[in-house]
N, C-alpha and C positions, 0 to 999 in steps of 0.2 A: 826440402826445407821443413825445419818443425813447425807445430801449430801451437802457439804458447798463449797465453793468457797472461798481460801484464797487469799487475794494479798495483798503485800506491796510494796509502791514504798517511805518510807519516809527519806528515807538516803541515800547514794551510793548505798547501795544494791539494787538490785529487784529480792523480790521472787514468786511463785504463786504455787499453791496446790490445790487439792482439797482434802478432808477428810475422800472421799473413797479409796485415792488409793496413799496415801502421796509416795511410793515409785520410782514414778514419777514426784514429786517436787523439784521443780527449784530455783536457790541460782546462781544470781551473781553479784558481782560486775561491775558495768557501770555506772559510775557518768555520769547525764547530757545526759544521751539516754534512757530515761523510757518512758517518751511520746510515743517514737518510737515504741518501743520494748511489751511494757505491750500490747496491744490487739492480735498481735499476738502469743503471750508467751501463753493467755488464752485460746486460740484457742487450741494451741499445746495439752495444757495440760490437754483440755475438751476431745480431741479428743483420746489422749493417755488413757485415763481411761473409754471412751465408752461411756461417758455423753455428757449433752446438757445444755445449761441455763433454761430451761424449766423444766429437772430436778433436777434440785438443787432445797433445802430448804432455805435456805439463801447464801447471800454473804458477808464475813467479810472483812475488811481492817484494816491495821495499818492507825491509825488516828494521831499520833505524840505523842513528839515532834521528830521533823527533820529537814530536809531543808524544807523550805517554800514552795521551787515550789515540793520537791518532794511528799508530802503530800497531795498538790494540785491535783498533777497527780494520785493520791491513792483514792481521793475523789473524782473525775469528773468522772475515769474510772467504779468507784465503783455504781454510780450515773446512766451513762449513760446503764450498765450493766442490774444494778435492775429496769431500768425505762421500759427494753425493756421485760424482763420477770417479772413481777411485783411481785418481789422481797424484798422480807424483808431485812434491811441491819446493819450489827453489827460489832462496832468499839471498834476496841481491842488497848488500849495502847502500843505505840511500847519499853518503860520501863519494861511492864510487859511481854511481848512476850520475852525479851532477859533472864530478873527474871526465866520463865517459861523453859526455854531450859535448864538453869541453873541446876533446879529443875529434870529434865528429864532425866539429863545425869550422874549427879553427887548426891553425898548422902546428901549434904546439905541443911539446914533446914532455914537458911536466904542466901538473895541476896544482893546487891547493883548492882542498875542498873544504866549509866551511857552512855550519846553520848555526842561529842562533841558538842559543840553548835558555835563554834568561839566565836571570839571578845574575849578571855580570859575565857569563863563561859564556863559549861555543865548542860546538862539536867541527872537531879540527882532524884532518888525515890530508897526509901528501902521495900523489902518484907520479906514474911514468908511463908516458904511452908504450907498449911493449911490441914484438916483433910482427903481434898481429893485429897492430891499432889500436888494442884493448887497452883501458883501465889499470895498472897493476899497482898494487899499495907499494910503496918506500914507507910506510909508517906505520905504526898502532895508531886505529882510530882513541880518540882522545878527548874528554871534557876537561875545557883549562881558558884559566883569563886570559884575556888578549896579551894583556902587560907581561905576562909570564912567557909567553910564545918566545921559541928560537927558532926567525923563520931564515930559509934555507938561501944562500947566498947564487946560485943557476936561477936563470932566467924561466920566470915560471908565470903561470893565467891564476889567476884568486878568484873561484864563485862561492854564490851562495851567501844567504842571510845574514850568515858573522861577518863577512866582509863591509858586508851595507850599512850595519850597527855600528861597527869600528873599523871604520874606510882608514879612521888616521894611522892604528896600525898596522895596515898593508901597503903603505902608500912610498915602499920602497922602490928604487930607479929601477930593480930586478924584477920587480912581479905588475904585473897588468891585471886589474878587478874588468874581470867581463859582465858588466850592470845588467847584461841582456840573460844571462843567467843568474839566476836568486834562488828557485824554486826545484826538486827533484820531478823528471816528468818520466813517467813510464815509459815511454815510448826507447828510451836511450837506456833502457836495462836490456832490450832486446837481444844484442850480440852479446852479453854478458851472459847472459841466462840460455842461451845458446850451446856456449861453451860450456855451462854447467849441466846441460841433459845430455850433451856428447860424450862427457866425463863420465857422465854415471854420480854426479855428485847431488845427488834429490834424496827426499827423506819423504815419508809417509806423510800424512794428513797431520797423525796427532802428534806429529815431533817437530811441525813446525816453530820456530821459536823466535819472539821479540829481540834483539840487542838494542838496548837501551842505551850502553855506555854509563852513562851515569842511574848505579843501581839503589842509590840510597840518596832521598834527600834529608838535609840537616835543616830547620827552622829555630829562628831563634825563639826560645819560652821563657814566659813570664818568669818574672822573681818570684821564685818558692816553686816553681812547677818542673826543673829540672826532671 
């Protein structure tokens, strides 16, 4: 079995695991203290499971989409981590990690994964449990108004933070919001990031990369400031 390193810091939440010993995986909400808090969260919870960075196989992170700076903090820590035990590094969509919890907890066979994104939109992607339980996209992840949405007529579960902002437009006879899911927890990238070190599908240290989804924001400016 591999020895992974989970963290995510791309939302309010921060979680960290590692993949021997999930039993000890950590889930909390702290908006806006992840910098702080994430190195020594990994410490804790290297130390609680009797590991080291040295023995770990990889280190995975939620790569987004989320808060800008939290993702940031998910990819510096993930960065500075693999640079120092030269480390392979694998980035798990935080859509398909809340799809994947989904999948793991309940008997359903599609997702809609969803975070708020503000400014009116969310980050929206749809899955399908596939042959080996997993996660798999049916969608381009996507930043888009709720009102906009064409959501998909099969019977499907809705998490995550967009759902809970605008419950009214998911609130079709076909889809079920699981409220017990809001938040992306590391612990449920684990078989994902699994199948990505088995593949050979890692990248060094410094080729780790953010997706943001939404790569440009528009503000509205003053008269005369165009």
């Amino acid at each position: 079995m591999s020895n992974i390193l989970l963290i995510d810091a791309a939302t309010e939440a921060l979680s960290v695991a590692v993949s021997c010993d999930l039993e000890n995986a950590h889930f909390e909400v702290c908006p806006q203290q992840h910098s702080q808090k994430m190195l020594p969260l990994v410490d804790s919870i290297l130390n609680s499971a009797n590991t080291n960075l040295k023995a770990l196989d990889a280190i995975a992170f939620g790569r987004g989409p989320g808060s800008f700076t939290g993702v940031r903090v998910g990819v510096s820590v993930t960065q500075g981590l693999a640079y120092a035990a030269n480390l392979p590094v694998i980035g798990i969509s935080n859509l398909q990690m809340m799809a994947q919890q989904a999948f793991d907890t309940t008997e359903a066979d599609y997702a809609i994964a969803t975070i708020d994104a503000r400014m009116g939109e969310i980050y929206y992607a749809e899955f399908k449990r596939d042959e080996n339980n997993l996660a798999a996209f049916m969608s381009n992840e996507m930043v888009i108004k709720p009102e906009e949405l064409t959501l998909p007529e099969y019977d499907a579960v809705v998490v995550g933070t967009g759902c809970q902002t605008y419950k009214a437009h998911f609130e079709a006879t076909n889809l079920t919001i699981l409220d017990e899911i809001t938040l992306p927890n590391a612990r449920f990238m684990t078989k994902l990031a699994e199948r990505e070190l088995v593949a050979g599908n890692t990248v060094v240290a410094a080729d780790a990369q953010p997706v943001y989804v939404r790569d440009t924001v528009t503000w509205k400016k003053l008269p005369g400031r165009e």
